[in-house]
Structures are given as C-alpha cells and as structure tokens.
N, C-alpha and C positions, 0 to 999 in steps of 0.2 A: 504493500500500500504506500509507503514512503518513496521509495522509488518510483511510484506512478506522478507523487504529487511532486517531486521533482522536475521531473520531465515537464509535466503542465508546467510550473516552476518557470521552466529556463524556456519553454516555447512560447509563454507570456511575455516574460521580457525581450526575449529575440523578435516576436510582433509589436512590440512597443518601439524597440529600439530602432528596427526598418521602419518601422512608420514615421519617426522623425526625424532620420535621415532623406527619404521620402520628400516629406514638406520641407527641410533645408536647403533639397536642389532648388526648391521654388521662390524660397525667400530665407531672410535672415531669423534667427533665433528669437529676435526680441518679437516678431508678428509672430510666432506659435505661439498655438496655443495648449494646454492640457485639454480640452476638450476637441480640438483638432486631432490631434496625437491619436485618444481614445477613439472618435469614431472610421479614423481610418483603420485603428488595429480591430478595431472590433472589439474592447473591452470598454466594462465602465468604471469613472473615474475613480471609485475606492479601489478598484483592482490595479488602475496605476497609482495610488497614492499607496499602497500597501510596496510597490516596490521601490518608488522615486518621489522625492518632494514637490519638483515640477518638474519643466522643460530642461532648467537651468543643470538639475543635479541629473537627469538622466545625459544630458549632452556632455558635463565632467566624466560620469562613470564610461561612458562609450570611450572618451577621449584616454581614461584610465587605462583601459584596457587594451586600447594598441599601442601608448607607451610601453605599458609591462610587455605585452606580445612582443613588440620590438625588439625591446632591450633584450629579452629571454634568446630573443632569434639572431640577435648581431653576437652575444656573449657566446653564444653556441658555435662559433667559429675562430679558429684562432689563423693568425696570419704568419705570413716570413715577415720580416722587415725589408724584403727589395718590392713584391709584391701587393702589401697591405693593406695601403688607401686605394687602388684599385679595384680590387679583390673587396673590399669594406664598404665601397662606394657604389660595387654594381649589388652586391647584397644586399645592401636597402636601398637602391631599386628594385631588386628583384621582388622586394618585400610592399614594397608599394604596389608595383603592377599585381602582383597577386588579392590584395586591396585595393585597386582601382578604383572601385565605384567608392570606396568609406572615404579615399584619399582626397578624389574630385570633389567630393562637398566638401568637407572637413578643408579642404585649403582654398576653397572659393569664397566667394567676397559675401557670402551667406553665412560660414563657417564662424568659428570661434575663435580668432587672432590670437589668444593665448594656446591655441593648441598648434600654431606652428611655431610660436617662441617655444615650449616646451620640445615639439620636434627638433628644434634645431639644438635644446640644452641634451638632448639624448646623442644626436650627431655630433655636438662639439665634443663632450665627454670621451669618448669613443677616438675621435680623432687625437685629442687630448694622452689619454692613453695611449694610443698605440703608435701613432706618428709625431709628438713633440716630446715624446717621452727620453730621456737619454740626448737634447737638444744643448747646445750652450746656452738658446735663448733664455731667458730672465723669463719667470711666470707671466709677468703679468702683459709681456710683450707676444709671448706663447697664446697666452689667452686675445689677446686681439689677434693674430694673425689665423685662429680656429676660428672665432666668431665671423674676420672675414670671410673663409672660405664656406663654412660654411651655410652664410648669409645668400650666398652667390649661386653654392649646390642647391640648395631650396628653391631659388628662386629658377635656375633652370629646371629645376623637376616640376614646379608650376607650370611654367610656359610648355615645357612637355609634355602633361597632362593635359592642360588647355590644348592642345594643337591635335589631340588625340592617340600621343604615343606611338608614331610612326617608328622612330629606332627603336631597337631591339635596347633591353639594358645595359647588357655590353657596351653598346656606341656611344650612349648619354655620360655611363660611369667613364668612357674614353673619354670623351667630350670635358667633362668635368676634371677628370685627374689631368689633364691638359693644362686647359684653362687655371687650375689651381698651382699645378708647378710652372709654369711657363708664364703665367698672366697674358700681355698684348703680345710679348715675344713670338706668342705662337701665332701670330699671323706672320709673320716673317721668315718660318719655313717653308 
C-alpha cells in the first residue's frame, strides 16, 4: 500500500511540475498562477498545497533538482589535466541536451534569473576545481577569470538553445574551449 501511495506521490508532483514548466514556455513566473498550474495538471489546489507553497517554491524545488542532478552527473567523471575542460564542457552539454526542453525554459526570459546565476556557480566550481586548480594565479584573480569564462559558456549555450541546437555537443564544447583559451586570437587562425 505505501508503495502505491508513493508512486501517486511522485506522479502528482511530476504532473504538477510539467504543468509549470508548460505555462513558463508561455510566460514568466510572476503571471502563474497556482490555480493555472492545478487545472492544467489536473489536480486541486490542496493536492498542490500538500506538496509546494506556491509557484515560487515549486519553480526553486524543480531548479533544486537539476542542480543536484548536475553536480551528481559532472562529479561522476573524473578528467586528465590535458583533456579536462573539454571533456567537462561537452559533458554539460551533453547534460543539457539531454534536458532540452527543462533547459529552454528554465534559461529563457520567462525563466528564473537566479537559476542561471546558480548554473553558472555549479560551472564555475567545477572549473575552479579542476582547471585553476595547481595555477600561480592568486584566488581571487582565479575567481574572475572562471566567472568570465564561464559567463561566456552560458551565454553560448543560450544562443545555442535558442537557434535550436544544430551542433552536435562536441562542436559547441569545441567552440567554447576555443573561445575560452584562445579569446579573439582565434579568429586569426
């Protein structure tokens, strides 16, 4: 019996949770509403107040959860140091494309702005870690030259998303580890 009510459980919230993703494509956060939410999933409103306070803390827990997915996903690979930020870079790609549709909303102008500052505090870390790590640079000089690159990775994963992800993630994470070691130089090969 508990394992049935589990399952309703988690298949309520995964209808709750698509439904306002759903309504995000269509517009920003602050026009939803809880009673939108509900009549698209098909629940009523005590059945979402039972799991989420409102739009606000259902959109954080969604956001929660492909941090952690993330981070669990990028920790789960370990790198060379000639390889790494390549190899690091097409991996969350990889991890987005596989997340497409959460990713297109979640970083369109409908979305939740602090859920790509946080995206980008999970890429900086990561880069932080594995590529300034063992660096002469001085931390705090470390720390801007990760928050640039990866201010820069984001925003071409935006525009790639937006255009509809024609390269493959290989080409973008090229494109990117390019662009990040090389800067404009690389237009002058």
């Amino acid at each position: 019996m508990g394992e049935k009510m589990d399952r309703r459980k988690k298949y309520t919230r995964m209808v709750i949770k698509d439904s306002l993703i759903e309504l995000l494509a269509e517009k920003p956060i602050v026009s939803v509403t809880v009673k939108e939410i509900c009549e698209l999933a098909d629940v009523n409103r005590s059945t979402f107040y039972t799991h989420y306070a409102d739009q606000y803390d259902l959109l954080t827990k969604i956001e929660n959860e492909i941090i952690d997915d993330m981070n669990t996903y990028l920790s789960s690979y370990s790198f060379t140091k000639e390889d790494e930020a390549l190899l690091m870079t097409q991996k969350l790609v990889e991890y987005i494309t596989d997340k497409k549709l959460m990713f297109e909303i979640l970083l369109n102008e409908n979305g939740d702005s602090t859920f790509e500052k946080r995206l980008m505090e999970v890429a900086r870390r990561f880069v932080m870690k594995n590529t300034m790590e063992g660096t002469d640079l001085e931390e705090h000089f470390s720390s801007y030259l990760s928050t640039y690159i990866i201010s820069g990775a984001i925003h071409v994963i935006k525009e790639w998303i937006a255009n509809g992800m024609k390269e493959s993630p290989k080409e973008i994470a090229e494109l990117i580890n390019h662009f990040s070691n090389r800067g404009l130089s690389y237009l002058q090969e």
